[in-house]
ZAMARGU-4260 file (C-alpha; in steps of 0.2 Angstrom, whole numbers, plus 5000, padded with zeros to 4 digits):
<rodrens>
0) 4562/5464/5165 | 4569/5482/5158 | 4554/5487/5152 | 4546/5483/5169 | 4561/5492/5180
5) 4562/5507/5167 | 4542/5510/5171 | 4544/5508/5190 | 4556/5522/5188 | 4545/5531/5178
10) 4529/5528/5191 | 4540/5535/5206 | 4549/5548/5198 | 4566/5543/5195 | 4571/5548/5176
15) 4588/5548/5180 | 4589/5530/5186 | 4579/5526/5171 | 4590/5534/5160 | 4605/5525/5169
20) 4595/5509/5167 | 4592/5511/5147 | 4609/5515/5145 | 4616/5499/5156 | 4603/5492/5143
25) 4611/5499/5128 | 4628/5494/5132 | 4626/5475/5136 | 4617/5474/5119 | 4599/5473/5122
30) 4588/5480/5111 | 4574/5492/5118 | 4557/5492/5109 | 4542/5502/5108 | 4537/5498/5126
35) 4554/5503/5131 | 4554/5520/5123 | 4536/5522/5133 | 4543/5519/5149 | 4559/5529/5148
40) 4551/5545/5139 | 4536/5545/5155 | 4551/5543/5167 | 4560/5562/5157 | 4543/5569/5157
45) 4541/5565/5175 | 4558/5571/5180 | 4557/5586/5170 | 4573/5579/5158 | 4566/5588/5144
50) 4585/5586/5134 | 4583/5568/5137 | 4569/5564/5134 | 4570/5572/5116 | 4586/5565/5112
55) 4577/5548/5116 | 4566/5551/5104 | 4576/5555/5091 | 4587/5540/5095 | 4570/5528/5097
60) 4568/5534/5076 | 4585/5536/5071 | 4596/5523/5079 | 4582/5509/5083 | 4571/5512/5068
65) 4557/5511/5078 | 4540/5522/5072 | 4532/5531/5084 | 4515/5525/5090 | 4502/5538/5097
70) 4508/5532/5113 | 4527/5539/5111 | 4518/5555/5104 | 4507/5558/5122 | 4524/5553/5132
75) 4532/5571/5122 | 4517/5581/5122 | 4518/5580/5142 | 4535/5579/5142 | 4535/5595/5134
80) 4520/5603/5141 | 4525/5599/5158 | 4539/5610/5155 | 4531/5623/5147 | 4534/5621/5130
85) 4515/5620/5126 | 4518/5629/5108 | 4532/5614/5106 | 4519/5601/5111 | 4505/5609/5101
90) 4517/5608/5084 | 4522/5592/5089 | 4503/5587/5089 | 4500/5594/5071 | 4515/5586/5066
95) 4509/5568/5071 | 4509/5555/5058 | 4492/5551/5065 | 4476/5557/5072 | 4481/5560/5090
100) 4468/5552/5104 | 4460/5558/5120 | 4477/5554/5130 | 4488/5568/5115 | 4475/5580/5116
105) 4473/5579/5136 | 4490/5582/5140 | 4491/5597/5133 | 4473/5602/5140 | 4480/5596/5157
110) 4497/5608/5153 | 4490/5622/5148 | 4479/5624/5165 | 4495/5619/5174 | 4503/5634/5163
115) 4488/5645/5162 | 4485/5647/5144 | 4466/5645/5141 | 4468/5652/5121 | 4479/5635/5118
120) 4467/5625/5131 | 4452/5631/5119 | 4460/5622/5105 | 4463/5606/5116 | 4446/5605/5122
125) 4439/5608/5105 | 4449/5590/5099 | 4443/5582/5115 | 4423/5588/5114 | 4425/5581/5095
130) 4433/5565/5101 | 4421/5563/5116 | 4408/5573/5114 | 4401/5565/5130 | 4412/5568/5142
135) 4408/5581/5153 | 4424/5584/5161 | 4432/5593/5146 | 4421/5606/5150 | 4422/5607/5169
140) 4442/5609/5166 | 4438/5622/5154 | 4429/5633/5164 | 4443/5631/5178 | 4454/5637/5167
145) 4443/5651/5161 | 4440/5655/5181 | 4458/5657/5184 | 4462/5669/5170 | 4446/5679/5177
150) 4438/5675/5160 | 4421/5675/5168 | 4409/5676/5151 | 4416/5663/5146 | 4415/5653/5161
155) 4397/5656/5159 | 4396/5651/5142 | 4404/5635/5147 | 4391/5632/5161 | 4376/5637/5150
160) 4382/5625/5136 | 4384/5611/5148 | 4367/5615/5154 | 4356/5615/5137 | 4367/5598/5132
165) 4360/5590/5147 | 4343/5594/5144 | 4343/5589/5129 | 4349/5572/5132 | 4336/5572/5146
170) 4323/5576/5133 | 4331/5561/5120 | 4332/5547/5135 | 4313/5552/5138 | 4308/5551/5123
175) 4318/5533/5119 | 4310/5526/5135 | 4293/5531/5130 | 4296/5522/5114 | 4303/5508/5122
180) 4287/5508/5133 | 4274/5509/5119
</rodrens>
């Protein structure tokens, strides 16, 4: 029933009553978990309660002995990327304990075009093309972020490499059907 409160909070931007929730929490003896930890750190990165949502984390290691999971990890790389904290958020990332996943790596993609740093973005969308190379929408978000810095080579290249992919997996799905078809 926390859990579930904490992440309505969270979905409808309320960190502060989710703080105020964990802390009733905390007080009548109810140990969060992992799920809490989730829900309370999206409801700071949501509010902006950067301080918050870091002492959280800390606490969450520290005073619950819990381990972060890769989900706790994409909770503080928005959090922090949100505020503008992408170099925070990037060494954060490097720092992880674990190879971080599409949902790490593309919230600081989505922070650094909110932000407008397409030298960090680059790196993001490197990790993401090499997680999914087949998702298209890395690129697209790329070359936004390229367009808006007036970076209009590489917008091209973007374009151009999108292009030659997608003929080339035209030319493979021909040729597999006409093998199938033999």
């Amino acid at each position: 029933m926390w859990n579930a409160m904490m992440t309505g909070f969270a979905m409808h931007g309320c960190g502060k009553q989710a703080l105020e929730l964990f802390e009733q929490m905390d007080r009548q003896g109810v140990k969060p978990n992992d799920i809490t930890f989730i829900g309370v750190l999206h409801a700071c990165s949501h509010a902006g309660l950067v301080a918050d949502g870091k002492w959280l984390f800390e606490k969450m290691v520290h005073v619950y002995g819990l381990a972060p999971k890769v989900e706790h990890y994409g909770c503080m790389v928005d959090l922090l990327g949100r505020a503008g904290n992408l170099d925070e958020a990037h060494k954060l990332i490097k720092s992880m304990p674990m190879q971080p996943n599409t949902i790490v790596w593309g919230a600081l993609l989505a922070a650094c075009k909110i932000h407008k740093n397409p030298n960090l973005a680059e790196v993001a969308a490197r990790e993401l093309l090499e997680l999914e190379p087949q998702n298209c929408g890395y690129n697209i978000l790329m070359s936004n972020i390229y367009a808006a810095s007036n970076r209009w080579n590489e917008v091209d290249g973007v374009r151009k490499s999108m292009k030659d992919r997608n003929q080339e997996r035209t030319r493979t799905e021909l040729n597999r059907s006409k093998r199938l078809s033999s």
